[in-house]
Backbone of each chain as ProteinMPNN parsed JSONL, in Angstrom:
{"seq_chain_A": "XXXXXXXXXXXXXXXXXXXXXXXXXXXXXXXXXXXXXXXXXXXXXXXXXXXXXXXXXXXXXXXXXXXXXXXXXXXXXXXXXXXXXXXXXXXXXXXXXXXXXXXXX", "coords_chain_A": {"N_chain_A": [[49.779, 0.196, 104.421], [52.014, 0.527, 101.771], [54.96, 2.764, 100.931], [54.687, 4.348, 97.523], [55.788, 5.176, 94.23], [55.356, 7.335, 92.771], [55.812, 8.761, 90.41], [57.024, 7.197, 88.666], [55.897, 4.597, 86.544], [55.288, 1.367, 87.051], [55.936, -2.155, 85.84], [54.866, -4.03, 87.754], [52.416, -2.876, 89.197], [51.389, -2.289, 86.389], [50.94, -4.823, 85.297], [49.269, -6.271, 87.438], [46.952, -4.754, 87.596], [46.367, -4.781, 84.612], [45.111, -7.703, 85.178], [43.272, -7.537, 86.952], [41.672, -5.807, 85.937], [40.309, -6.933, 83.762], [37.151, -7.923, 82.156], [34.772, -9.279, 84.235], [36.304, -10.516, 86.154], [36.739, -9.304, 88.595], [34.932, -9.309, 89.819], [34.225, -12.415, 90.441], [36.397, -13.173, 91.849], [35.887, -11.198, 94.163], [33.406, -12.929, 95.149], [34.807, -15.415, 95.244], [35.827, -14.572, 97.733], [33.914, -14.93, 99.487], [34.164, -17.739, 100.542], [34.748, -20.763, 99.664], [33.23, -22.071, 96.768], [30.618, -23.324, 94.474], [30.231, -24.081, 90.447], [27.429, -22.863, 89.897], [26.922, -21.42, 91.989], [28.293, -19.474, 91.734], [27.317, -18.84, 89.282], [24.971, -17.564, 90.193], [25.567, -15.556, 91.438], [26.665, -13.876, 89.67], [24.776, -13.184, 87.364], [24.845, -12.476, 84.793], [27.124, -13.133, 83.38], [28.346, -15.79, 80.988], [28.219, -19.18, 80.571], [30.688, -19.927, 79.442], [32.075, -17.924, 79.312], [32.648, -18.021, 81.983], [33.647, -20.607, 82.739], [35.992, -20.053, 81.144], [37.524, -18.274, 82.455], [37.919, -19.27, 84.528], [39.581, -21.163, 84.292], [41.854, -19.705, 83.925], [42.353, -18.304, 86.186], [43.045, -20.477, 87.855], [45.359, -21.313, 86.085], [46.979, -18.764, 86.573], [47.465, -19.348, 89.465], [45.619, -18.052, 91.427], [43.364, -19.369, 91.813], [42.217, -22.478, 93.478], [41.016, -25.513, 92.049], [38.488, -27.911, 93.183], [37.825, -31.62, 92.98], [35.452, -33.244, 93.764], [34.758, -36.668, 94.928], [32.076, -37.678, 94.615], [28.803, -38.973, 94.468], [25.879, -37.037, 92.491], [29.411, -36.295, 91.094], [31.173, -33.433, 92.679], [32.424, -30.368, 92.253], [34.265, -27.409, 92.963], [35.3, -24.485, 93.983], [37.651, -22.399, 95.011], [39.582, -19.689, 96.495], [43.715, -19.133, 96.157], [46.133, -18.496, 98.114], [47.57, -16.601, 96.865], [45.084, -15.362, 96.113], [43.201, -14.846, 98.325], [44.692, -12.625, 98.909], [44.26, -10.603, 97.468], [42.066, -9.154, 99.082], [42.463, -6.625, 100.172], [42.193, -5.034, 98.179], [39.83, -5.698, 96.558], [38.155, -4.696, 98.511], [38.572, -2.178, 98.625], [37.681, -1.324, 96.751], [35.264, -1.513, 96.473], [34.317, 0.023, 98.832], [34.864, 2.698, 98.014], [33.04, 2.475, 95.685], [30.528, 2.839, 97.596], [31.089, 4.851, 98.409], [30.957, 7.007, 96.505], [29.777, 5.993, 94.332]], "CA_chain_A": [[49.982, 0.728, 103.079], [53.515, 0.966, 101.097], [55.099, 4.011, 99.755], [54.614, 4.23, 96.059], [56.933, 5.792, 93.487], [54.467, 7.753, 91.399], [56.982, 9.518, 89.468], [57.335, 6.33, 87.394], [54.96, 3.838, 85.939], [55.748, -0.009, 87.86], [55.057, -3.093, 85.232], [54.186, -5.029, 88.444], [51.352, -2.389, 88.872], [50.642, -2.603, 85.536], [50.342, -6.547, 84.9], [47.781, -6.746, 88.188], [45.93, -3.598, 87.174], [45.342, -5.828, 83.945], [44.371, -8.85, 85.275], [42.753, -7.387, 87.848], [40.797, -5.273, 84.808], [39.25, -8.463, 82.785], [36.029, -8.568, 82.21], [34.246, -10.384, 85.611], [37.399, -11.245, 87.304], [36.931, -8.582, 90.008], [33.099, -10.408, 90.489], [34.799, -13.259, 90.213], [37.277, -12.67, 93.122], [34.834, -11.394, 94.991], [32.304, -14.217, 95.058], [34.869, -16.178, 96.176], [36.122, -14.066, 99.036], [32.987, -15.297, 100.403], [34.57, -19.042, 100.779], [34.627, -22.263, 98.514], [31.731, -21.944, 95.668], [30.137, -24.435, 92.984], [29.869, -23.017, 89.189], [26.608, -22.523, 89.793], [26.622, -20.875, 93.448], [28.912, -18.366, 91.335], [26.624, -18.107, 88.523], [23.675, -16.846, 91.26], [25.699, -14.058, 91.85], [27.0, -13.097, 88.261], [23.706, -14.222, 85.995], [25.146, -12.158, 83.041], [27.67, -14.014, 82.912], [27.995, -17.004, 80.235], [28.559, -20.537, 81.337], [31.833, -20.457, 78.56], [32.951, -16.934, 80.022], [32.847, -18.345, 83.424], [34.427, -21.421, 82.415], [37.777, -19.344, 80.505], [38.264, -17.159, 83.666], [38.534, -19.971, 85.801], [40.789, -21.274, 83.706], [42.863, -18.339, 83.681], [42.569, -17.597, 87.316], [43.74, -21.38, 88.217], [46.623, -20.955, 85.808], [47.87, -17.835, 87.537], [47.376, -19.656, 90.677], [45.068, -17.286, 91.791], [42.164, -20.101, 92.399], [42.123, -24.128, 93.431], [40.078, -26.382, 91.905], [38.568, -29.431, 94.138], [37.123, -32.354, 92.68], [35.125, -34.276, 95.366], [34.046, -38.201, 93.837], [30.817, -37.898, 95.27], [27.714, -39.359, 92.847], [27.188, -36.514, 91.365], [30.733, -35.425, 91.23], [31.032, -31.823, 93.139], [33.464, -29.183, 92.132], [34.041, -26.581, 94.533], [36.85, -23.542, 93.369], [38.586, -21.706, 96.403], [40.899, -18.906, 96.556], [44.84, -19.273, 97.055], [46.766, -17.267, 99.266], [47.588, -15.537, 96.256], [44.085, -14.714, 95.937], [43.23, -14.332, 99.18], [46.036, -11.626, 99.315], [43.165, -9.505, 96.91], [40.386, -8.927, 99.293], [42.412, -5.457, 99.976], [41.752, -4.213, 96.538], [38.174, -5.773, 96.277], [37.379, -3.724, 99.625], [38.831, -0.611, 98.722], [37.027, -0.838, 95.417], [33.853, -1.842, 97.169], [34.399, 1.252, 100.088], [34.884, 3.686, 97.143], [32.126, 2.361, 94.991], [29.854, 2.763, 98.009], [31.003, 6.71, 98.795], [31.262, 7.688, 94.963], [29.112, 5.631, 92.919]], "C_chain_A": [[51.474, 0.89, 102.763], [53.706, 2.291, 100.627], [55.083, 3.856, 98.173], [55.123, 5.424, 95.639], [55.998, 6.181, 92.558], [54.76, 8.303, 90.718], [57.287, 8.634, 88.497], [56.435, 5.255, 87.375], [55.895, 2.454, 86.173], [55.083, -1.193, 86.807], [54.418, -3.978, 85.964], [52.949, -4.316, 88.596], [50.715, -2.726, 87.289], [50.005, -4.213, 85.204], [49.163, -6.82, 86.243], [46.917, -5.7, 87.589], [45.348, -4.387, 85.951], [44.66, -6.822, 83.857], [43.51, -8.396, 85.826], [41.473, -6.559, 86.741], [39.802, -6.008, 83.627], [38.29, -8.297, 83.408], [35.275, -9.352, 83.444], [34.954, -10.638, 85.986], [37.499, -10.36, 88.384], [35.959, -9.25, 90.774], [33.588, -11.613, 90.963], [35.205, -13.315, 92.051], [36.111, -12.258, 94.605], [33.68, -11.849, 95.623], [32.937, -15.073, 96.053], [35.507, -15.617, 97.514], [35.23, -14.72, 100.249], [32.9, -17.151, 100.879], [34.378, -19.747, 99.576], [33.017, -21.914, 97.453], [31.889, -22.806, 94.768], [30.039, -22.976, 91.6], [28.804, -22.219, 89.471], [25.965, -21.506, 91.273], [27.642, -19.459, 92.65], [28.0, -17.684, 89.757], [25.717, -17.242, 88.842], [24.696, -15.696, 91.295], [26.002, -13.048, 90.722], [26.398, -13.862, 86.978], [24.155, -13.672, 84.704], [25.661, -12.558, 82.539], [27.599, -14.931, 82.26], [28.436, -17.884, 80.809], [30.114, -20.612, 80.197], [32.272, -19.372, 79.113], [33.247, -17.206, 81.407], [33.911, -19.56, 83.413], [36.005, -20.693, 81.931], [37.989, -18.868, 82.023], [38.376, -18.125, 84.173], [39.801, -20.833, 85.667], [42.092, -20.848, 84.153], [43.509, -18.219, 85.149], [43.605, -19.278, 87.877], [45.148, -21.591, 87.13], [47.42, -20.167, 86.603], [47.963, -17.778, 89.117], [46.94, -18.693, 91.898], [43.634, -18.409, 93.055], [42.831, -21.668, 92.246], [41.044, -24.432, 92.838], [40.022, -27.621, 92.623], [37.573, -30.439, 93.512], [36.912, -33.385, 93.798], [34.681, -35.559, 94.521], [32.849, -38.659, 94.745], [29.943, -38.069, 94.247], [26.636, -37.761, 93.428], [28.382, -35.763, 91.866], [30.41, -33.886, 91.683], [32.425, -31.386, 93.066], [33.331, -28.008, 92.78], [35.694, -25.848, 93.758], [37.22, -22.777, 94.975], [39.88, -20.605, 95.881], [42.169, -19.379, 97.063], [44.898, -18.563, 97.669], [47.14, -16.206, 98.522], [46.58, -14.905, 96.228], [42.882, -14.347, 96.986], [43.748, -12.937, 99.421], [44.609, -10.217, 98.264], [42.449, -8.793, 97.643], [40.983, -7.567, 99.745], [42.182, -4.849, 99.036], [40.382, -4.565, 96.749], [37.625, -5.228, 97.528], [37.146, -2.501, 99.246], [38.145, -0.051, 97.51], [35.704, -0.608, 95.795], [33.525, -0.554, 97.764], [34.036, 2.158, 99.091], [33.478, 3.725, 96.032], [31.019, 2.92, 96.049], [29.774, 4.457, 98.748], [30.747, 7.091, 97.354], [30.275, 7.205, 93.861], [27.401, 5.891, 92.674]], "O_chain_A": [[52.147, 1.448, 103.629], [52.838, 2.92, 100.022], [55.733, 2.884, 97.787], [55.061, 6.485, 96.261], [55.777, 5.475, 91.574], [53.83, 8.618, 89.974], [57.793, 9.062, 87.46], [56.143, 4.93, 88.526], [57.005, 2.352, 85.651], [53.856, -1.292, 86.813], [53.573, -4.718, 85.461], [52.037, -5.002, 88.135], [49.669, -3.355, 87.128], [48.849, -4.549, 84.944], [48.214, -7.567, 86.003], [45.974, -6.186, 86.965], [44.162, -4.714, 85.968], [43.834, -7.091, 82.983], [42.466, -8.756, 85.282], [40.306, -6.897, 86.944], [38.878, -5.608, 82.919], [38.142, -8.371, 84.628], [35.471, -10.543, 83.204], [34.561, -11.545, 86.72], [38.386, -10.615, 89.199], [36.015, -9.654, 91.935], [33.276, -11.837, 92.133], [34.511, -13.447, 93.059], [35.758, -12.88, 95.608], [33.066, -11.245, 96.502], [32.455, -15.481, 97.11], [35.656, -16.457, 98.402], [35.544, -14.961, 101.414], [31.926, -17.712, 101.381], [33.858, -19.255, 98.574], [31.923, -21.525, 97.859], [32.964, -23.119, 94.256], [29.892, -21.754, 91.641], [28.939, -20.998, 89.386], [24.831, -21.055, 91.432], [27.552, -18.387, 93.249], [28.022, -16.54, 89.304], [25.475, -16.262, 88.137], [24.097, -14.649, 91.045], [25.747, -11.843, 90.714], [26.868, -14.598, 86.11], [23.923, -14.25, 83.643], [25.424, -12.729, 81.343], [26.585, -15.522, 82.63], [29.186, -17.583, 81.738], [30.637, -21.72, 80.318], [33.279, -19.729, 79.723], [34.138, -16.56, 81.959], [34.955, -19.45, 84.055], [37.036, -20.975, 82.543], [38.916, -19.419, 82.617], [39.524, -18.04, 84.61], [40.684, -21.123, 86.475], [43.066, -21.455, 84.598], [44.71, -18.085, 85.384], [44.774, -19.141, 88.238], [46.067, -22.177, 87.701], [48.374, -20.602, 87.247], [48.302, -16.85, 89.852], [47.542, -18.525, 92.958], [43.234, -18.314, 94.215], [43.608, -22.06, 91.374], [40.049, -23.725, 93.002], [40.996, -28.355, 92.789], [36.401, -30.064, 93.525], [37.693, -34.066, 94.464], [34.237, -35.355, 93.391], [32.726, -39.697, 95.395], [30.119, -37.477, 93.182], [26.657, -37.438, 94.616], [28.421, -34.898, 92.742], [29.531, -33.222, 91.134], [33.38, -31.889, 93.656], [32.219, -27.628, 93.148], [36.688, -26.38, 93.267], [36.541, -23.079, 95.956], [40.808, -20.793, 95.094], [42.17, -19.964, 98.146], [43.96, -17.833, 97.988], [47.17, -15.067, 98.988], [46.771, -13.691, 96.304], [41.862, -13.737, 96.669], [43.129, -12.179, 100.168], [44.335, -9.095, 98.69], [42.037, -7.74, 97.156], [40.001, -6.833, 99.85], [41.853, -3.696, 99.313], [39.673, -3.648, 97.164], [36.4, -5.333, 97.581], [36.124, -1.821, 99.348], [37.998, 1.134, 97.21], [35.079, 0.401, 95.469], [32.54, 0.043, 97.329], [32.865, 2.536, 99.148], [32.977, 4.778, 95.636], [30.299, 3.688, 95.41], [28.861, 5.033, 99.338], [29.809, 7.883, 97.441], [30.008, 7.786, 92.81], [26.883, 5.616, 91.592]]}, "seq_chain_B": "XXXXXXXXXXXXXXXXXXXXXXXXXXXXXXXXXXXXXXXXXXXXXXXXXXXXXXXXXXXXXXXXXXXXXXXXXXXXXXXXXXXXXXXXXXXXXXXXXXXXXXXXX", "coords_chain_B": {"N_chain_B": [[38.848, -0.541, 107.086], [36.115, -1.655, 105.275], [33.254, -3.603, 106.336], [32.38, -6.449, 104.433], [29.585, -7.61, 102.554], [29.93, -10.183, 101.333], [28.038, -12.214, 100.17], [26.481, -11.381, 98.305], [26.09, -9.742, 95.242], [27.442, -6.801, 94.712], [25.599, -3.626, 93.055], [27.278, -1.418, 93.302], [29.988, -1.787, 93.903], [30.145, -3.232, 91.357], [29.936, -1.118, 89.589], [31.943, 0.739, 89.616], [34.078, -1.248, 90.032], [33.988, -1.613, 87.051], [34.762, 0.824, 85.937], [37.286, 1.288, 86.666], [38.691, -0.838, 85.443], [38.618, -0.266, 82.961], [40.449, -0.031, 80.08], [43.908, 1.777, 80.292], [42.802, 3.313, 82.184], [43.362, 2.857, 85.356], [46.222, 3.229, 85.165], [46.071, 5.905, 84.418], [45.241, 7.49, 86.218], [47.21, 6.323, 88.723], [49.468, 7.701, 87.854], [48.455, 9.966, 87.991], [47.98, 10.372, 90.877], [50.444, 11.359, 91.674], [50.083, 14.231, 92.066], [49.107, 16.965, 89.947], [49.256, 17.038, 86.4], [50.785, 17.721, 83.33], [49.437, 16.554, 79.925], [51.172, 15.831, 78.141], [53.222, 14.95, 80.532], [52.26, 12.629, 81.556], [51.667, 10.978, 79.055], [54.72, 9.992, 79.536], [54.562, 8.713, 81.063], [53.363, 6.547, 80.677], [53.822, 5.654, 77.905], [53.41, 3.81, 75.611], [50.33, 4.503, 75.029], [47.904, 5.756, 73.16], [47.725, 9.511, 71.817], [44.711, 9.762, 71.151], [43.657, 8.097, 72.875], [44.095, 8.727, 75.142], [43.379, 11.636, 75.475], [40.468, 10.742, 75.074], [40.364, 9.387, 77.586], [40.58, 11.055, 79.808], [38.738, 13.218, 79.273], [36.362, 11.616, 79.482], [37.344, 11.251, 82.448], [36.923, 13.785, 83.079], [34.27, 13.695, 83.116], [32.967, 11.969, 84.55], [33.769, 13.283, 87.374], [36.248, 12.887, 88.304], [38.602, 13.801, 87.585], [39.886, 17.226, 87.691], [40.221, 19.868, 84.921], [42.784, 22.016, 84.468], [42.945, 25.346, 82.618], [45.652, 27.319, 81.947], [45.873, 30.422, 81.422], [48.307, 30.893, 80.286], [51.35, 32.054, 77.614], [53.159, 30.003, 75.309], [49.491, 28.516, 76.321], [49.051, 26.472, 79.036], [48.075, 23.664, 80.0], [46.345, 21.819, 82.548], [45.89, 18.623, 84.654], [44.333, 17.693, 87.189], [43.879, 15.242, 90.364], [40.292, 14.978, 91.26], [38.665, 15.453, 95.11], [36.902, 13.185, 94.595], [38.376, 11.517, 92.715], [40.882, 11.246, 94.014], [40.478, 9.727, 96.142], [40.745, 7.415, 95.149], [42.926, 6.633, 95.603], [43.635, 4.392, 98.036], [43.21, 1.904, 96.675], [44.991, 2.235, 94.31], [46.727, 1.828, 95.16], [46.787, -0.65, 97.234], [46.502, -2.448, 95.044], [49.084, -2.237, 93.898], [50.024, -3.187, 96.402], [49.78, -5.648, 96.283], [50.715, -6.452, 93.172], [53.629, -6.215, 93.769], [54.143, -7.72, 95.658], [53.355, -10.143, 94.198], [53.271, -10.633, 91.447]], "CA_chain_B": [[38.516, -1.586, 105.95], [35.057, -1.752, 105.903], [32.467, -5.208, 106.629], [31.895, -6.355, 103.059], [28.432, -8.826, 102.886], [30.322, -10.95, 100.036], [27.134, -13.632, 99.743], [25.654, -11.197, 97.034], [26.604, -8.737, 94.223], [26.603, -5.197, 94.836], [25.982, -2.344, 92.192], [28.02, 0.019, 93.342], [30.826, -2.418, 93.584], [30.289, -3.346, 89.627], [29.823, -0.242, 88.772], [33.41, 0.486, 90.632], [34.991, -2.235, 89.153], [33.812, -1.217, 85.518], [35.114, 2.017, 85.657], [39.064, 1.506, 86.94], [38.89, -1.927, 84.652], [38.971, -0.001, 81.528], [41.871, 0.267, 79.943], [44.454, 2.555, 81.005], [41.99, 4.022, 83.837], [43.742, 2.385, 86.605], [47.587, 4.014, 84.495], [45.921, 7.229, 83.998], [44.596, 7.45, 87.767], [48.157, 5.843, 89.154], [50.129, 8.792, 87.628], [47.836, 11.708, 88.628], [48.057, 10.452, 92.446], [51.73, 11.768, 92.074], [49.853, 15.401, 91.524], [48.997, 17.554, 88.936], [49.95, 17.03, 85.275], [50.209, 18.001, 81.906], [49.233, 15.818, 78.763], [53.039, 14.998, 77.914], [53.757, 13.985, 81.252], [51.292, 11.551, 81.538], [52.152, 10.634, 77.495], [55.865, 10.048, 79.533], [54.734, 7.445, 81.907], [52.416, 5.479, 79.716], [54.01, 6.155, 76.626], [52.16, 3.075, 74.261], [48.821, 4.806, 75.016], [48.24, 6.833, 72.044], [46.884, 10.454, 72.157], [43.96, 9.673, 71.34], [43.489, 7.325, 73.796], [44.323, 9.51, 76.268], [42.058, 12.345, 75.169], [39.026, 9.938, 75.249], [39.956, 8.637, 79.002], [40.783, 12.225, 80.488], [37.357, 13.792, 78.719], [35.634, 10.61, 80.689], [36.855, 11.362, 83.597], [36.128, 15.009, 84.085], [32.533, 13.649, 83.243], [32.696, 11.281, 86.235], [34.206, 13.965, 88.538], [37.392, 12.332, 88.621], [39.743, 14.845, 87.402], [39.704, 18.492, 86.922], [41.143, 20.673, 84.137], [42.635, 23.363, 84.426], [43.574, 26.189, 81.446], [46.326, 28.447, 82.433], [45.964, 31.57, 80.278], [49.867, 31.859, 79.597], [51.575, 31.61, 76.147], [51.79, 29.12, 75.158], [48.634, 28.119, 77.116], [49.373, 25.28, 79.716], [46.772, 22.59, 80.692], [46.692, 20.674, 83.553], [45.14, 17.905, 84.959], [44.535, 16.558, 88.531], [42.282, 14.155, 90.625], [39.54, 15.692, 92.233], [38.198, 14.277, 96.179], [36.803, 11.419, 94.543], [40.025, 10.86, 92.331], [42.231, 11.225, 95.386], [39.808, 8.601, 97.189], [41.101, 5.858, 95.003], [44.269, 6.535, 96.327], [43.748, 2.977, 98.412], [42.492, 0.825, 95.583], [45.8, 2.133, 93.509], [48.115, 1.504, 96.371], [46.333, -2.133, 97.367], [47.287, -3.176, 93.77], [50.464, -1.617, 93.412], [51.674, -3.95, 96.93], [49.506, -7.363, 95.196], [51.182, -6.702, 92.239], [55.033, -6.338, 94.216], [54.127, -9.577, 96.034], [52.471, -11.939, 93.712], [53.657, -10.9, 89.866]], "C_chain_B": [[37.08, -1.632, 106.491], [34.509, -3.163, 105.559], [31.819, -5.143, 105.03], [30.566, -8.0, 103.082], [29.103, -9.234, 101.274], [29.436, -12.367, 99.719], [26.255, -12.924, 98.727], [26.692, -9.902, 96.418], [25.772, -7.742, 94.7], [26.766, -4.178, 93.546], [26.608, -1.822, 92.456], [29.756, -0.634, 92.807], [31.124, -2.736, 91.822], [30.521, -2.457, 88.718], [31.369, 0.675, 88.87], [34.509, 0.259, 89.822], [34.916, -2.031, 87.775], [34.546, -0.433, 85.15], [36.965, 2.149, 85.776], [39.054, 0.374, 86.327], [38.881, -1.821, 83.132], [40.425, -0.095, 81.189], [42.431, 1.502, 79.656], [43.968, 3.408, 81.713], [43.222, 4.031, 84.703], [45.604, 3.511, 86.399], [47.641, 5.608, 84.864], [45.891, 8.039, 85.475], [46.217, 7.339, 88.783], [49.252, 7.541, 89.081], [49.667, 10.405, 88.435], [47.989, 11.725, 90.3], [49.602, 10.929, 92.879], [51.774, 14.054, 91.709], [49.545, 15.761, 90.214], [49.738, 17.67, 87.559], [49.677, 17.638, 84.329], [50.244, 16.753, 81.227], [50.836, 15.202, 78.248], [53.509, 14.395, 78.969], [52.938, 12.741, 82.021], [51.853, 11.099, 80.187], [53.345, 10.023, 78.519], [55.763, 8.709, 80.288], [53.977, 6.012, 81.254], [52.232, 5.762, 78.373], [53.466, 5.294, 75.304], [50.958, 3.527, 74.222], [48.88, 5.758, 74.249], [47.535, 8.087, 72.464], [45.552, 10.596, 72.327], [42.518, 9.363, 72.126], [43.425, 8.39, 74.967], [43.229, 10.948, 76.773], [40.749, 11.678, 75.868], [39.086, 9.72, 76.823], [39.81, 10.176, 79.818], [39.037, 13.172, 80.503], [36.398, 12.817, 79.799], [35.652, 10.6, 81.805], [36.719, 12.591, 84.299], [35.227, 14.69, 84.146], [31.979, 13.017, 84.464], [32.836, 12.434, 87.197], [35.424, 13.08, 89.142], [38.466, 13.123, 88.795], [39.017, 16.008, 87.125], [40.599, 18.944, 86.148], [41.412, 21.958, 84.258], [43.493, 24.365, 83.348], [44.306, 27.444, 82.301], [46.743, 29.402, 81.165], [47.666, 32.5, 79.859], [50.201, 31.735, 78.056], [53.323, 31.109, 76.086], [50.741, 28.363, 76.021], [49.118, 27.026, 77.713], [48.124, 24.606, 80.064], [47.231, 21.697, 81.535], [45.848, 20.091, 83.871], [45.34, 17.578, 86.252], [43.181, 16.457, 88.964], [41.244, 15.306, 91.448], [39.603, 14.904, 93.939], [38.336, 12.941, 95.656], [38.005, 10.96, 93.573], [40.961, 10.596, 93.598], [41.561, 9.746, 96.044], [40.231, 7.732, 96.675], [42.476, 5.223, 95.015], [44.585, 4.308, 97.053], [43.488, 1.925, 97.488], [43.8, 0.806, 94.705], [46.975, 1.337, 94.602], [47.577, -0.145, 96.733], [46.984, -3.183, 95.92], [48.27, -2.911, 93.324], [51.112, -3.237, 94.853], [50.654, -5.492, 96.405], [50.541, -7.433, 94.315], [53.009, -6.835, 92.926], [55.086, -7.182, 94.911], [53.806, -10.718, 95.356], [52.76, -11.598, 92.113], [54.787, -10.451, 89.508]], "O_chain_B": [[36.773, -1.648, 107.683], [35.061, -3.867, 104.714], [31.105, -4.277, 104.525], [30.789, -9.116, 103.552], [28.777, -8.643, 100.244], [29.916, -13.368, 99.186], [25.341, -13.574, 98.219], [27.659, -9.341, 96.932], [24.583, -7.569, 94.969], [27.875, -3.941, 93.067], [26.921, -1.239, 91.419], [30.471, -0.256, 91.878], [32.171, -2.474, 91.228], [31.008, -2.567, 87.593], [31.689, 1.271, 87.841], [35.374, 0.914, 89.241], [35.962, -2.321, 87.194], [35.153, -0.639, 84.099], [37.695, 2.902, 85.133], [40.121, 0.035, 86.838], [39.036, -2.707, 82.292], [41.364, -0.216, 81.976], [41.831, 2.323, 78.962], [44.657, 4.396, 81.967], [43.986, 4.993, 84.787], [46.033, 4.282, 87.258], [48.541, 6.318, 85.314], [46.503, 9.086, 85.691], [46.395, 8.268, 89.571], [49.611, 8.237, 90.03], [50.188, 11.344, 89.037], [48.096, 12.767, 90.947], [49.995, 10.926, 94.045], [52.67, 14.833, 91.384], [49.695, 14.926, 89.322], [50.771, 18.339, 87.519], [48.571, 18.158, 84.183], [50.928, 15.844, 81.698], [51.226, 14.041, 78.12], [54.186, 13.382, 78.789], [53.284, 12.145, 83.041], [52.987, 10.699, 80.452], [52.949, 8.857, 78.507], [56.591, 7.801, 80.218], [54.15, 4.808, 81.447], [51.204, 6.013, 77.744], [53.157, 5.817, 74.233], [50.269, 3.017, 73.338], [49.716, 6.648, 74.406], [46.743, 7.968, 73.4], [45.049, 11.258, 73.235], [41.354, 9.764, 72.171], [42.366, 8.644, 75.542], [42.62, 11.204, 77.812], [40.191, 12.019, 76.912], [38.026, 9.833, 77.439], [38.775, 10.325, 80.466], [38.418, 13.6, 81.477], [35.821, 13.295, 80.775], [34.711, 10.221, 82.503], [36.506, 12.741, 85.502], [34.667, 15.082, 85.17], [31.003, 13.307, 85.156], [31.857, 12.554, 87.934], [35.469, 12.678, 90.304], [39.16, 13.211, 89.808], [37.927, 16.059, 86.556], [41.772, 18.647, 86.376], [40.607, 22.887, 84.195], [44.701, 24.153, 83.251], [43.767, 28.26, 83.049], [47.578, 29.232, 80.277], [48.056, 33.609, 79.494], [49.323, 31.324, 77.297], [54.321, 31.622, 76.593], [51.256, 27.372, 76.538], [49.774, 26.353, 76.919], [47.161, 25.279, 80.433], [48.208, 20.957, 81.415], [44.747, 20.582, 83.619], [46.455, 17.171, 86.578], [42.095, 16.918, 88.615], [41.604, 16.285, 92.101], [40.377, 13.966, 94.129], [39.125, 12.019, 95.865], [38.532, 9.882, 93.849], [41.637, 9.595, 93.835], [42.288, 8.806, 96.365], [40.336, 6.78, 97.449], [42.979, 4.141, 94.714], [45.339, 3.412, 96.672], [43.718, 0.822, 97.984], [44.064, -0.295, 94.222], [47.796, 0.425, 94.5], [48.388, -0.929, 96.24], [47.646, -4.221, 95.887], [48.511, -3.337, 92.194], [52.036, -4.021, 94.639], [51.384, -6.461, 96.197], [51.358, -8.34, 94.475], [53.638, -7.74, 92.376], [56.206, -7.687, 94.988], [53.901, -11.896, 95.701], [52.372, -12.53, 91.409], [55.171, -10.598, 88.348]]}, "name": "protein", "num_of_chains": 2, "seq": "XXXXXXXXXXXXXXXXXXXXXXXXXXXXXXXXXXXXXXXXXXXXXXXXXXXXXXXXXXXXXXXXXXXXXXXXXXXXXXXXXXXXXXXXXXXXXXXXXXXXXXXXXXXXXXXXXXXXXXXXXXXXXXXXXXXXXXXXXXXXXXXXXXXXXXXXXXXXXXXXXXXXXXXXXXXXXXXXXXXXXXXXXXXXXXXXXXXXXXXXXXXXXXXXXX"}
């Protein structure tokens, strides 16, 4: 753990606290913690989800080089998303949220 | 860190993630882990969040059992706010995204 300066409000805290605050991107994240996944091996776990809200976030998340995308040229074509190392570097937050959800909620 | 079964969605986890994914939760939460406040000094660290705003999240989370209030019968009356247990518990969840966010944004 780091020391933290709680006497003043950090925009690097703040800009993950908001990404990290969207809509399904914690589900998200945590889906793929569990290795490489298809759209649809990520829809099984978050059915509320829309197939166009799932689509933007991944977007989003492979912009902020959070997630890879892999296109395999297999008949049919298979797409397969993966965490970077940036997003690897999460699964302490999606634990500690998890731990806490599971004493508190 | 505890063993997280990441091949399915957990409630508690969602319900978790819902709750510090509002907006300014995670702000409101960040500040109070530096102790007990009043309403202005919270206003000081997350000064675009309007009063109102602030009202509404604070009211929400005595209802969780997040924070307590407390009225100090001087004049002029003082109010304070701090986390309860389970506020303090998300001590790791603020601190996990405080060192993401000082490595990766």
């Amino acid at each position: 753990m780091i020391s933290v300066d709680y006497s003043t409000m950090c925009p690097r805290y703040e800009a993950a606290a908001d990404l990290l605050g969207k809509k399904w991107t914690g589900r998200i994240i945590r889906v793929l913690l569990g290795g490489p996944k298809r759209f649809k091996d990520m829809k099984e776990q978050i059915p509320e989800m829309s197939d166009k809200m799932l689509t933007d976030r991944m977007k989003e998340l492979e912009t902020l080089g959070i997630v890879n995308r892999h296109v395999y040229p297999e008949m049919p074509v298979r797409i397969e998303y993966e965490l970077t190392a940036k997003g690897r570097d999460l699964q302490p937050v999606i634990e500690s949220i998890q731990a806490w959800g599971e004493q508190w909620m």
